[in-house]
N, C-alpha and C positions, 0 to 999 in steps of 0.2 A: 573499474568499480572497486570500490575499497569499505572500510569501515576509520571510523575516527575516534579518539577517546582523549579525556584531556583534563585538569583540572588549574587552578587560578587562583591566586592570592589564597596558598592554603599556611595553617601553622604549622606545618610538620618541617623539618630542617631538611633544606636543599638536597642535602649529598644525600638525602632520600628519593629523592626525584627520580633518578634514572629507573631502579625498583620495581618503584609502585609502579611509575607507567607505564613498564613493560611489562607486568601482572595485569594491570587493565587492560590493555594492548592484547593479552592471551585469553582474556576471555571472551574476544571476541573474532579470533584469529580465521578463525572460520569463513569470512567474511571477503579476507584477502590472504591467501596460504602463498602466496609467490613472493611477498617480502614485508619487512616492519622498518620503519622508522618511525625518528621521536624529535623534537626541539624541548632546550631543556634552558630555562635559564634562570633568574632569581625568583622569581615572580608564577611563572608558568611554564610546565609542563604539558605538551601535546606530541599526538602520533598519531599514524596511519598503519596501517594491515592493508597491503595493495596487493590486488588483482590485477595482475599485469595486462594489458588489452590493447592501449596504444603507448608506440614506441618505448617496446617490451626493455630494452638496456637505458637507456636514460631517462628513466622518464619516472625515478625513484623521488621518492618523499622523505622528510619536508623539505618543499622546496623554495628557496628567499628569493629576492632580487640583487640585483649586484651593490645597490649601498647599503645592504642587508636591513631595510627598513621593515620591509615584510617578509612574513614568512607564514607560509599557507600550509595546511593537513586539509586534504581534498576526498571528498566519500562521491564520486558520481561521472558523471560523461558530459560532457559540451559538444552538443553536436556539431554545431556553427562554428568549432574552432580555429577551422582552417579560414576563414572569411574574416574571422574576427582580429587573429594574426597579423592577415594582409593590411589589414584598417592598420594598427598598431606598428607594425613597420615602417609602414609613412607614417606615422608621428615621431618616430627614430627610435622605436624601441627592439634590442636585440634580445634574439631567444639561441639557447645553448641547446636544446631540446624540440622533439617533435610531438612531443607531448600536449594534450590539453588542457593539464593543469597548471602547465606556467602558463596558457594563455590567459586562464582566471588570474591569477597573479599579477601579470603585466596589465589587464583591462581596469581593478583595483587599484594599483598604483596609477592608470593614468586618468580614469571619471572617476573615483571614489565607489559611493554606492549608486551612481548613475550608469552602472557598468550592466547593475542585475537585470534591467528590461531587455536589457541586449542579448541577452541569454536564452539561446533555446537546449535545455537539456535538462537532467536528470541530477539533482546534485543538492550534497550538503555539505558545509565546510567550516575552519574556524579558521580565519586570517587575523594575526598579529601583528600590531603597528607597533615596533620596540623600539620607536620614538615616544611614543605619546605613552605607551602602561596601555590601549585600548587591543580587546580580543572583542573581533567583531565573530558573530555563530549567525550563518543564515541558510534558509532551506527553500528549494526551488518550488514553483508555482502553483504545481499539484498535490505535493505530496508525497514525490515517487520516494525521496531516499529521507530518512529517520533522521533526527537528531534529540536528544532529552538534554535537561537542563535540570544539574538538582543545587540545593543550598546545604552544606553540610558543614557544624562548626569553623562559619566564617567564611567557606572558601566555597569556591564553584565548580559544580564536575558539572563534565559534560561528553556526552557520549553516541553513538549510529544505534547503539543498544545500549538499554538500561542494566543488562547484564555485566559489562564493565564496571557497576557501580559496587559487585558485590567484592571486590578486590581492593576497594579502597577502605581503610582503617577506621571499623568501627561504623560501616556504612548497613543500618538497618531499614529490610525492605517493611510497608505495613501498609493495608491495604486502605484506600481512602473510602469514607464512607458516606460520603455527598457522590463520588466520581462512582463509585461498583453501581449503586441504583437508575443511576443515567446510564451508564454502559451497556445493562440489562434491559434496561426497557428499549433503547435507540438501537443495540446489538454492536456498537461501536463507543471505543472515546469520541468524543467531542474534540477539533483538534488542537489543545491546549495539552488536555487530560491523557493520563499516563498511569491510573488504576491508584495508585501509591500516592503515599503522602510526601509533600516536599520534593517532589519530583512533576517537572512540568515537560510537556512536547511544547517546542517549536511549531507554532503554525505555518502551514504551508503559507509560501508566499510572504517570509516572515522575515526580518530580522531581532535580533538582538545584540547590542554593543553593551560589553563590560570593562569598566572603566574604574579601575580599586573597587571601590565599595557599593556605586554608582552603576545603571542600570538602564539602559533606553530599550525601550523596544519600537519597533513599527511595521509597518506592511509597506513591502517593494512593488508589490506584484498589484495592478491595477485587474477588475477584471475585465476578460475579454466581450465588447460589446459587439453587436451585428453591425456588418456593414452595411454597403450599396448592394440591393441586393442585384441579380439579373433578373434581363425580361421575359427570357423564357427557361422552360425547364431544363431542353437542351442546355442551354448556358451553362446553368448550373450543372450537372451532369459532367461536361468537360472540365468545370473549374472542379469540381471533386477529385476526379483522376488526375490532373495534374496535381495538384496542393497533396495528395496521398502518395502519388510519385514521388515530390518531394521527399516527403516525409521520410519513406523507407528507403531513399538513397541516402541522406543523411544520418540514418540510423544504422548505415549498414559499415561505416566508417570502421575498422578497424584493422588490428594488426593481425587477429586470429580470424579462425572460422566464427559465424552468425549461423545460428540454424533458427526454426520458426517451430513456434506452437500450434500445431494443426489439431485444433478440437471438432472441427466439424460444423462449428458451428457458422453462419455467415461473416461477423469480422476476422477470424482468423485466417478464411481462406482470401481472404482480400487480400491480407498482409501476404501469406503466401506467395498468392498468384502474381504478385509487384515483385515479390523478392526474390521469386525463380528466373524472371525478367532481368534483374541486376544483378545478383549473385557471379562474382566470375568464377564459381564452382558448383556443380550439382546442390541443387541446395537438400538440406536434410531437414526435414520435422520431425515431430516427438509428439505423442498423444499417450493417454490413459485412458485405458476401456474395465470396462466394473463386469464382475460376474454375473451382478444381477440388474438386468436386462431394462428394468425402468429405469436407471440411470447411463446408459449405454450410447455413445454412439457411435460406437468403430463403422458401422456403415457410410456413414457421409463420410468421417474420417477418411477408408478405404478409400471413398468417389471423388473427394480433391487430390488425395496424395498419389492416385492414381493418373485424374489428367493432366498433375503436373512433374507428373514422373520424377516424383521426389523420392531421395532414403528415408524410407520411414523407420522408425522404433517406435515401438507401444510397449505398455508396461500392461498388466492387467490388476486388478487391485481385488483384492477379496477382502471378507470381514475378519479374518484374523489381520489383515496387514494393518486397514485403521486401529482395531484394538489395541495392537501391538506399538503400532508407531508412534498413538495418540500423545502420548507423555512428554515426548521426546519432544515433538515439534511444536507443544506448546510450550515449553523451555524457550522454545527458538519463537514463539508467537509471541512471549509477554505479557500478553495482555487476555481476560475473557474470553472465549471464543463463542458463538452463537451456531457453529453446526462444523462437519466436519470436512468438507470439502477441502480445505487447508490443508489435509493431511496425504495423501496422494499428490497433490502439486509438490512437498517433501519431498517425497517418494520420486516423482519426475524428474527433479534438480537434478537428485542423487545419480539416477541412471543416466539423464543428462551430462557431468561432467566425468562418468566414469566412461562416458564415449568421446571424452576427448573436447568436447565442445563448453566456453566459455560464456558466450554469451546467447540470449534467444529475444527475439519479437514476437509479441504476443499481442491479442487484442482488446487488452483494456482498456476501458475510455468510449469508445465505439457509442456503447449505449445511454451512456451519460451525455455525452454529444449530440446523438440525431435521435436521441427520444426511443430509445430501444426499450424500454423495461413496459410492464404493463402498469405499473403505478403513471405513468403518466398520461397513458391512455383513461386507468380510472379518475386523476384529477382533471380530466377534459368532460367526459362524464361528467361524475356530480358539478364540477364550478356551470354546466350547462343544464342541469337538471331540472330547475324548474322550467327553462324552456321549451324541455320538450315534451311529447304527448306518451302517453306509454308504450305504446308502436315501437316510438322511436327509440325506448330505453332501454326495452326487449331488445330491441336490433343492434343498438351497440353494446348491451352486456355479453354480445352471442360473440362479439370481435373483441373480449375481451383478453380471455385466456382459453386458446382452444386443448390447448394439450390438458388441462387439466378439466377433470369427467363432469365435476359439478356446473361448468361452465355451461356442459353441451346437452345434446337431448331437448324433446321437445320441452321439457317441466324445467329441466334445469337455470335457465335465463331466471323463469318466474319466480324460481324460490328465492334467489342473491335479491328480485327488487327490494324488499324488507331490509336485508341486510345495507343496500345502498341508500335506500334514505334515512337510515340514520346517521350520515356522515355528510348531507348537502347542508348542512351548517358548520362554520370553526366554534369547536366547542374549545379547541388548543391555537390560543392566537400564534398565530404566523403560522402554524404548520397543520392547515387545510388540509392540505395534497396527502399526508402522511398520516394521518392519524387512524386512517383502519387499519394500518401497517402495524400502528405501535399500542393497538389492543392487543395483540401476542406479547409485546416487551412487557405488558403492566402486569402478565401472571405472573414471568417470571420473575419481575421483582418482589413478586409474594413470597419467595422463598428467603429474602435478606429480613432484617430486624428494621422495624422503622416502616412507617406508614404517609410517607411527604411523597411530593407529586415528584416524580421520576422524569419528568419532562421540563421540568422549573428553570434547569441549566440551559436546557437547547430554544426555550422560548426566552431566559434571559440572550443567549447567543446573536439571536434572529434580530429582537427587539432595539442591540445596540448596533447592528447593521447602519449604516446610513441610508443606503438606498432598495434596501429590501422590498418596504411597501410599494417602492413605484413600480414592480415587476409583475408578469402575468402570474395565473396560477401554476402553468407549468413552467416558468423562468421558475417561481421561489422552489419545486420541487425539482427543477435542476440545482440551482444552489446547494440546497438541501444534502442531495445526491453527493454531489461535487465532496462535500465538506466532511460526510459522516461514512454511506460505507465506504466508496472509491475511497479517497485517502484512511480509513481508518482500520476499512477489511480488506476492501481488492488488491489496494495496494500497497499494503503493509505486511497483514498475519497471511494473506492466501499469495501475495506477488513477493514483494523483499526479503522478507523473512525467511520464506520456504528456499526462494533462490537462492539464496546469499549463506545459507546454509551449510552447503556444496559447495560453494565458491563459484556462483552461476551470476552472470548480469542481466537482466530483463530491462526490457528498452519498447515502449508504447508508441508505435506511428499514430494513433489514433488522439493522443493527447499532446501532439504538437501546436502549439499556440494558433498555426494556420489554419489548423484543422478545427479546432474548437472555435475559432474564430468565424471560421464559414458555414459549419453547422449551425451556429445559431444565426445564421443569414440567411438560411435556407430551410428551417425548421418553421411548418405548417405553411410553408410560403406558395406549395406545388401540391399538398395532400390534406390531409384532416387531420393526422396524425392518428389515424388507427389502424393502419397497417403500418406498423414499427417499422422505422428506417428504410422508410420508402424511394428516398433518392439513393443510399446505398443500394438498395438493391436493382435502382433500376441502371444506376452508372455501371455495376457489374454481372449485369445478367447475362449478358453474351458471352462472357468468357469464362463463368465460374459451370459446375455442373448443374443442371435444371433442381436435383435434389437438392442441394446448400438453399440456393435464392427464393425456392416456395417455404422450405422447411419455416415454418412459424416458431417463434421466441422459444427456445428451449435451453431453459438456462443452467448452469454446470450445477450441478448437487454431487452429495455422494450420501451412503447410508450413514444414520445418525445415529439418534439411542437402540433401534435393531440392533446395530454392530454389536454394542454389548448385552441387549438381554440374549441373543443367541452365542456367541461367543466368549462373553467375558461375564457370567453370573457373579464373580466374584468383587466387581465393584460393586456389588449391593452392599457387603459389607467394609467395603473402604468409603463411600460418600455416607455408610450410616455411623462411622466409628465417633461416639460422642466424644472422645477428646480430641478428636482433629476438628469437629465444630466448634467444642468450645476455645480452642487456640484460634480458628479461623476468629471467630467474636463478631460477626455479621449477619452469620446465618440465622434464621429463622427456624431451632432443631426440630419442633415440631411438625412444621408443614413438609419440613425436609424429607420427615422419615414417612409419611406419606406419600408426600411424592413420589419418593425414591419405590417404595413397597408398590406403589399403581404401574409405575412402569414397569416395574420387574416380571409384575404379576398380569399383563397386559401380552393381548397376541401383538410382536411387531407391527403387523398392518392395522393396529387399531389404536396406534399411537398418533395423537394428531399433531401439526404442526407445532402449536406453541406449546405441546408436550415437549418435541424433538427438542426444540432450542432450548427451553430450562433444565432441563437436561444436558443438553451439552456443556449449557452456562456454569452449568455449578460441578461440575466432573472436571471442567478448567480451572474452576477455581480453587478446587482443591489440591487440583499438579501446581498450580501457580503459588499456592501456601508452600507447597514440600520444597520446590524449586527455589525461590527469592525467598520468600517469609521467615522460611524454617534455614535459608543460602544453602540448598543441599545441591542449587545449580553449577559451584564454583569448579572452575576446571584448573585442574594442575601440571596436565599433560599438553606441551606446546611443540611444534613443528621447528625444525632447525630450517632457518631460512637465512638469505644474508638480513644486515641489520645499518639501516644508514643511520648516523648517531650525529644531530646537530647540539652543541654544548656551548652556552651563552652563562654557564655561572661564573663568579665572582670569584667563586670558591676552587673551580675546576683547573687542574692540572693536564687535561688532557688536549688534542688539539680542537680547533674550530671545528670539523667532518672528519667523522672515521668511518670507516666500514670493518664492521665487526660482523659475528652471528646470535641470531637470536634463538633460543633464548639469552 
């Protein structure tokens, strides 16, 4: 795993090149602490920050092909590389390396962009053809690893993080004000949006080829439709556990130790109990358990990591740690944040790679895949609600959300009816399924300037879909899912970000193509879908502990605005300082300092939901003005690592490859 940064057709003069990009290069070093390289030639500038993980001595960057046509800076993992090699070897392609970055390289040089279907992994890259002047930037399927695209006097930067942009000349960050109010209301970018102006993300699934002045974009990535399904449930059941076999045997590829994220909750001990099975070393997990007890759950923790006599390490997280760390790791978030649970996964990396380990498996995906969340259970619900009788409404608002109080009790069903029928209409074309979700995102955009529908981007989004309308109701609120928080929170601000921090890799068995491919083959095909992830659980009920498989949807939080009215009084007067609003220029001062004074002035436990998040939202938004807006993020202190130096200028005196040190 690495990070990439890079810039194209800029006006600044060449024998500047080496410099700047290794100033870019350093602001995101973080990413990959074991080495840097760069290709450097009239035209463009790119490099790599690598995380060493397969074939730890050669298997350094940038690296060309032998008639030096191409030359690749690689951010990611190809799981399938070794398969893919084999292929390409009978075509007569030789590799110098056991690396699976040249395999990317050699699969481009031999199908072009017919290479990307062939790809099962985790990856973002910039490959240049110094034939043609073309810098192809593409991002793999999900979302798993970053790439930004800015336009700045002429030239094109491009970066794994937006944070390398603060190092290039004259490069100002400002916050966009179409993109903050969608952010706020959805709790995520949209995946284009990047908060900033003139700064766009790569969508998953995406490319883009830059060509002088000239600009293509498209999408590689078709998506995953159901198959044939089986005729029995057994069937299905086996084909789970194989295709998830898979999955974490090929995730488990590497040159270092793999440990696993053992939260406690049902996907993660899957991934465990497969990985304890293949692992040819005692396998190790890592959890975070919280002081305060409603967000807790070292007990199941305990009950997996125990039957599968794993090393465990736990961290334990209190409200000075979020307080304390929150700053920090929204620097490393870049973008909004909507609660704090991002900030402990920080925290985990950190302890994570200071015990030596690189890489981890974790279970994101899972619930995007086999209908894990309760939002789809509620768009099953109302898209069915006029057909049923009130008996029946009661009955499945009671299987809605057990852990949560208002669900339960003899009254409690009856009070949500009210609240549920006013959502069995789209009052928000396309986005049915979502829209009681995103009555909490509409307060918080009360707090920006500007009064336009907050939703206008993600229903234009939907709208240009091609095949959107022909989907169920819960197909569009997986889509939905897929596109907004999975890539834009799980696995960006709470998964890469935090990892990649530390110099950690995070690797998803649950979002391998097979897998998402078979859950939607098998999704309502054996259940109703209101007991979440019911062929999960029932493919691994005999081998995980009885607690994991009954425990009902308990999804990760952690303490939000509590952490600061008990701990940290003194942001009351940093989110109320009028001239950090009036520099911010979006905020809405007035509702601000209400806001701000209700929660201050509020018992913790009487802070509600879509308090918590506007609150978080705009507490980010202010580390996010001091960090990029005001550039107080830029770093000047870099790691002495070696330095692989590819040199293609005109101008250069030096040879083709050195190996220097970096800085």
């Amino acid at each position: 795993m690495c990070g990439i940064a890079g810039f194209y057709r800029s006006s600044i003069d060449p024998q500047e090149y080496p410099t700047l990009i290794r100033s870019m290069l350093g602001q995101i070093q973080h990413r990959g602490p074991d080495e840097v390289g760069y290709f450097v030639d009239d035209y463009l500038a790119m490099g790599t920050v690598r995380l060493g993980i397969i074939d730890l001595q050669a298997g350094s960057q940038p690296v060309g092909t032998p008639d030096e046509r191409y030359w690749l800076c690689y951010n990611g993992e190809l799981y399938n590389y070794r398969e893919l090699r084999a292929e390409l070897r009978g075509l007569g392609h030789h590799f110098q390396t056991e690396s699976d970055t040249e395999v990317v390289l050699h699969a481009w040089a031999a199908w072009g962009k017919d290479c990307l279907p062939r790809f099962n992994g985790a990856f973002a890259f910039a490959l240049y053809d110094s034939f043609s002047g073309a810098l192809h930037l593409v991002r793999d399927r999900f979302g798993k690893r970053p790439l930004f695209l800015a336009r700045h006097r002429g030239a094109w930067l491009f970066a794994s993080e937006m944070k390398a942009f603060l190092a290039y000349p004259d490069f100002k960050f400002s916050f966009d004000r179409e993109q903050i109010p969608s952010i706020f209301a959805t709790w995520t970018p949209l995946p284009s949006q990047s908060s900033y102006q003139d700064i766009v993300q790569l969508p998953m699934g995406e490319y883009i080829t830059l060509t002088g002045t000239q600009m293509e974009q498209g999408r590689w990535a078709a998506d995953l439709i159901a198959g044939e399904a089986p005729e029995t449930e057994a069937e299905g059941i086996d084909l789970i556990r194989a295709t998830l076999d898979k999955s974490v045997e090929l995730r488990l590829r590497s040159d270092v130790e793999v440990g696993v994220y053992a939260s406690g909750g049902l996907d993660s001990s899957i991934i465990a109990h497969i990985a304890a099975q293949k692992s040819p070393r005692p396998l190790r997990t890592f959890s975070i358990q919280f002081e305060d007890s409603q967000f807790d759950e070292s007990a199941e923790q305990a009950a997996i990591c125990s039957h599968l006599k794993t090393q465990h390490t736990a961290i334990r997280i209190t409200d000075k740690d979020v307080a304390e760390t929150f700053p920090e790791a929204v620097r490393h978030a870049e973008i909004p944040v909507f609660r704090t649970a991002f900030v402990p996964m920080y925290l985990l990396s950190q302890r994570v790679r200071s015990e030596g380990i690189k890489v981890v498996l974790s279970g994101e995906g899972a619930d995007e895949a086999f209908l894990g969340y309760g939002i789809f259970k509620d768009t099953l619900l109302l898209s069915n609600w006029h057909q049923m009788d009130s008996e029946t409404r009661l009955h499945k608002l009671t299987q809605l959300y057990p852990y949560l109080g208002h669900f339960n009790g003899e009254d409690g069903p009856r009070r949500m009816l009210g609240l549920y029928q006013q959502f069995t209409e789209e009052h928000l074309p396309g986005l049915f399924s979502h829209q009681m979700r995103f009555q909490n995102g509409r307060f918080a955009a009360r707090l920006l300037q500007g009064g336009g529908e907050p939703f206008s981007a993600l229903m234009q989004l939907v709208a240009k879909e091609p095949d959107y309308q022909r989907l169920s109701a819960v197909q569009k609120a997986q889509w939905l899912e897929f596109r907004t928080l999975l890539s834009g929170y799980l696995l960006s601000t709470q998964g890469d970000r935090m990892v990649l921090a530390h110099g950690v890799e995070n690797r998803c068995p649950f979002l391998d193509p097979a897998v998402v491919q078979l859950a939607a083959t098998l999704n309502l095909r054996f259940d109703d879908g209101f007991d979440e992830k019911y062929m999960l659980k029932r493919a691994y009920a005999n081998v995980l502990p009885e607690c994991i498989v009954s425990k009902g949807k308990f999804p990760y939080r952690a303490p939000d605005s509590a952490v600061f009215v008990r701990s940290r009084p003194d942001y009351r007067d940093m989110l109320l300082n009028r001239n950090t609003l009036e520099e911010i220029g979006i905020l809405n001062p007035k509702f601000v300092e209400s806001f701000v004074n209700r929660i201050f002035n509020s018992a913790p436990e009487q802070i509600g939901t879509k308090e918590n998040q506007a609150f978080i939202l705009l507490s980010s938004l202010v580390w996010l003005h001091h960090w990029f807006v005001l550039g107080k993020g830029i770093q000047s202190q870099w790691k002495d690592v070696p330095l692989h130096v590819v040199d293609r200028r005109s101008i250069s005196s030096l040879s083709s490859s050195t190996l220097r040190t970096f800085p």
